[in-house]
C-alpha positions in Angstrom: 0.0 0.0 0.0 1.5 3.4 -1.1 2.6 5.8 1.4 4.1 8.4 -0.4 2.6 9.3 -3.7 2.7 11.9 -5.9 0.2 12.8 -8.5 0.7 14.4 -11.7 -2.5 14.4 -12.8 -4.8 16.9 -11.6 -7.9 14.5 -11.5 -6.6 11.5 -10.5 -5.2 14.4 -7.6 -9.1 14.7 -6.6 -9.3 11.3 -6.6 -6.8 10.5 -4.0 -8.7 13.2 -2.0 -11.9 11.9 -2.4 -10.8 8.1 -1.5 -9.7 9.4 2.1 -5.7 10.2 1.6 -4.3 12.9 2.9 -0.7 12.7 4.4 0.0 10.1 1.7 -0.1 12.3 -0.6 3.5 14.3 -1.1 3.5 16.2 -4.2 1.0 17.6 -6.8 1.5 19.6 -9.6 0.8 23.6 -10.1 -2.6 22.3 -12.2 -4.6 20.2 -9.5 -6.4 22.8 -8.1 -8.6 20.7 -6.0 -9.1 20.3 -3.7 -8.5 24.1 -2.9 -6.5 22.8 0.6 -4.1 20.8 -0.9 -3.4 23.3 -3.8 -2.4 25.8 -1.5 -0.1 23.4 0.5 0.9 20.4 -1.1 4.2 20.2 -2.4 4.5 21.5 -5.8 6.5 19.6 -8.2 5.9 21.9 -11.9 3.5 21.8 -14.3 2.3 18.3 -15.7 4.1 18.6 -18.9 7.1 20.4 -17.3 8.0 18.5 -14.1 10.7 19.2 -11.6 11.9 15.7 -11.5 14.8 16.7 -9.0 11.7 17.5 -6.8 9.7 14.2 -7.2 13.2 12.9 -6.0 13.8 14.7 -2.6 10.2 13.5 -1.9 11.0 10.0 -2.4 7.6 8.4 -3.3 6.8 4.9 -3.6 3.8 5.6 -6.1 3.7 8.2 -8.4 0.4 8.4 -10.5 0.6 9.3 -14.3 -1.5 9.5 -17.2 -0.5 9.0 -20.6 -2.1 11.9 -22.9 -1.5 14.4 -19.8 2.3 13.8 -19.0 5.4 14.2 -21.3 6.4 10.4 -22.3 9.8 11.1 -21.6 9.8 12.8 -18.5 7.2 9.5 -17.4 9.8 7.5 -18.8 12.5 8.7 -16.9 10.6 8.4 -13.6 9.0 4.8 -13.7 12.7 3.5 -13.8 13.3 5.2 -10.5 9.9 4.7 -8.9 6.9 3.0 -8.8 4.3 4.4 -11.7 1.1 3.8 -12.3 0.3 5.1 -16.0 -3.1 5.5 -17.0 -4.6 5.9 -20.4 -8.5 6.6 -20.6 -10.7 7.2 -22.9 -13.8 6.1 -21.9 -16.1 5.8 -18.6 -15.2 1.9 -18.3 -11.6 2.8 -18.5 -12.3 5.4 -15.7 -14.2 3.1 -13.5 -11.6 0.6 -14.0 -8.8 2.9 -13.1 -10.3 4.0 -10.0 -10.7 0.7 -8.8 -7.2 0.0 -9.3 -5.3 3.2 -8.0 -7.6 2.7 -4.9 -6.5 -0.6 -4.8 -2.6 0.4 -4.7 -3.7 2.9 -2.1 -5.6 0.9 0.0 -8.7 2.8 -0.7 -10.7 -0.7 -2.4 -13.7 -0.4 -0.3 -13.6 3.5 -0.9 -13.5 2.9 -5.1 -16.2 0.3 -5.0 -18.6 2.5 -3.5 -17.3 5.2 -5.9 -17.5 2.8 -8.8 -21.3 2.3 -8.1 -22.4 6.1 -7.7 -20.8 6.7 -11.0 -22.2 3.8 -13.0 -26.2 4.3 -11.2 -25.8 7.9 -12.0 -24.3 7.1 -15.3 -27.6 4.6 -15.9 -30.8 7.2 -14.7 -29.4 9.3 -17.5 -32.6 9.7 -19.5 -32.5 9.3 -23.3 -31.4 12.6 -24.3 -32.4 14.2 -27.9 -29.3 13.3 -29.9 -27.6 16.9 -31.6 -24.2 17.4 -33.7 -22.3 19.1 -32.1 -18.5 20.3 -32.2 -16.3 20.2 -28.7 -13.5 23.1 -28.8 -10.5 22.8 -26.7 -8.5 25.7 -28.1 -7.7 28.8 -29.8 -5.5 30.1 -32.3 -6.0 27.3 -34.1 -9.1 26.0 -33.1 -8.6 22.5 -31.6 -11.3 20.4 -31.4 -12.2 16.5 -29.3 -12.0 14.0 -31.7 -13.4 10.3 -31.7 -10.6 8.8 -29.5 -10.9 10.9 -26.5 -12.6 10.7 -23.1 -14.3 13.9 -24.1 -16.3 12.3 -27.3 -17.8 9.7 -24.8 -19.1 12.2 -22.5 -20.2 13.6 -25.6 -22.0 10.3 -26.4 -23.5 10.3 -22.9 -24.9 13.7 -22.4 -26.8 13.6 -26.4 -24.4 15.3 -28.5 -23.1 13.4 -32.3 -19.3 14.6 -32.2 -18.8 16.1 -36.1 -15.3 15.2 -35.2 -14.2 11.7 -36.1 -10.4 11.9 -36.3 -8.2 11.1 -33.3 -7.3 12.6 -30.6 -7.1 17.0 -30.6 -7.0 17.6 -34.9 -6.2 21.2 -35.3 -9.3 22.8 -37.3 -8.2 24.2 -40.7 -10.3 26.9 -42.8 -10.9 24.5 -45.1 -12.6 21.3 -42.5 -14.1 24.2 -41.0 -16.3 25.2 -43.6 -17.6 21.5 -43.9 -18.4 21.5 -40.5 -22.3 22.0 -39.6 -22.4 21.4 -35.9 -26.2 22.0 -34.3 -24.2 22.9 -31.0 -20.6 24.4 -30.7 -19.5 23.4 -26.8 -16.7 25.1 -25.9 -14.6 24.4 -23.4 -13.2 25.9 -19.8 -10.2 24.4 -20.1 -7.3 23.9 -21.2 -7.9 27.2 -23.3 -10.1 29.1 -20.9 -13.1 30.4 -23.5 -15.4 33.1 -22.0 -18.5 35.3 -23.3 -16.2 37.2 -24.9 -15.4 34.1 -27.7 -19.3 33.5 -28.4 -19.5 36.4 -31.3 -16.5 35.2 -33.1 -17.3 31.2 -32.9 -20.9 32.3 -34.2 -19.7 34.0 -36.8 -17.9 30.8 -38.0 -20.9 28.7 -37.8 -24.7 31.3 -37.4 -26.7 28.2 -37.5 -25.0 26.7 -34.5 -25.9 27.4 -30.7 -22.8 28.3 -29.0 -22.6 27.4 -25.4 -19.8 27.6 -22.6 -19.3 24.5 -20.8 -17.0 23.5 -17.8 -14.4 21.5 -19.2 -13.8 19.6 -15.8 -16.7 17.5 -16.0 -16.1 16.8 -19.5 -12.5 15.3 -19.4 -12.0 14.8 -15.5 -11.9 11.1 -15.7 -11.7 10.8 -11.5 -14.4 11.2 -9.0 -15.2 14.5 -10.6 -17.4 12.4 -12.6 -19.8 12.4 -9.9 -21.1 15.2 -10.5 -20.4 15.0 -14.6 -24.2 13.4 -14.8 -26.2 16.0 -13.3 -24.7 18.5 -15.3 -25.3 16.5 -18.7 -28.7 16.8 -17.8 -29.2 20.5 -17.2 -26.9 21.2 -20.4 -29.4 19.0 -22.7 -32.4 20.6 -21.4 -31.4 24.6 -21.7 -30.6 23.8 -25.3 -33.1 25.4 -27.5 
């Protein structure tokens, strides 16, 4: 059972929190802001694409927690050969479930993930059959970046009634020429990790005037931790205030 872990990824950070750990946990990085207490006094140990691996060192843990898309490969790389590492890769809601079952497992949190598990997966199941819409997920600006097919995001997607318009991997950057093919019903665009605000609407609108433009919190579209619990609940109030 871990001791000493550090987490470099910010919802897998809220995770540990939620499962009951505290003092286990050692080091964070600058991007898990929650839960607000351990933001402001956790250990820091950079950003999770630009670690201070000298840091993760002096703090000697025997589980650090990793995630494939969010964390450089090589910087990973270097630090399973020195420590424990549990790399996750997730791109769906099984995927999720199953990973919380197995870091609370490795933190002797089993009993805490099962019950977890089950809140996500009833909530998950009294979704109600949502009115299916096309709709286009943006993750960035300057280029446009959109979800594709092979992402956590694009099942949320599924599950709270929206068709992605996107169906190449991963994050494609949006040229002129895809984005005048495009015909979304809904543009979603997202709080993070490019932080769109009101002040975006006019000039994605103008791009597509058919589509409805709405801001939505990108947390509880691509946290794949126990964020999730309260992903369901907000599928449902976005689908109804759609026009």
């Amino acid at each position: 059972m871990a001791k000493r872990i550090v987490s470099i990824v910010p919802s897998q950070t809220e995770l540990l929190f939620d499962l009951g750990l505290d003092d286990e946990v050692v080091g964070i990085t600058k991007f898990c802001i929650h839960p607000e207490a351990w933001f402001r006094n956790k250990t820091r140990v950079g950003g999770t694409k630009n670690l201070n691996l000298d840091k993760i060192r002096e703090l000697r843990p025997d589980l650090i927690l990793a995630n494939r898309e969010e964390n450089t490969k090589e910087e990973v790389e270097i630090l399973s050969q020195e420590f424990p590492t549990y790399i996750s890769d997730i791109h769906n809601l099984k995927e999720a479930m199953d990973m919380i079952l197995e870091v609370g497992q490795l933190c002797g949190r089993e009993k805490q993930a099962q019950v977890m598990i089950r809140n996500i997966a009833q909530q998950n199941g009294e979704l109600p059959q949502f009115k299916l819409r096309s709709a286009l997920y943006l993750i960035w600006r300057n280029p446009f970046m959109a979800a594709g097919s092979d992402t956590f995001i694009h099942d949320m997607m599924q599950r709270s009634g929206f068709v992605n318009v996107v169906q190449s991997e991963r994050y494609p950057e949006l040229k002129a020429d895809f984005i005048s093919q495009l015909n979304p019903e809904v543009v979603l665009l997202s709080s993070e990790p490019y932080p769109f605000k009101e002040k975006h609407i006019d000039e994605i609108q103008s791009l597509w005037p058919e589509a409805e433009v709405r801001l939505v919190d990108g947390e509880l579209f691509s946290w794949y931790g126990s964020r999730l619990l309260k992903s369901f609940d907000y599928f449902r109030a976005l689908n109804e205030s759609l026009r």
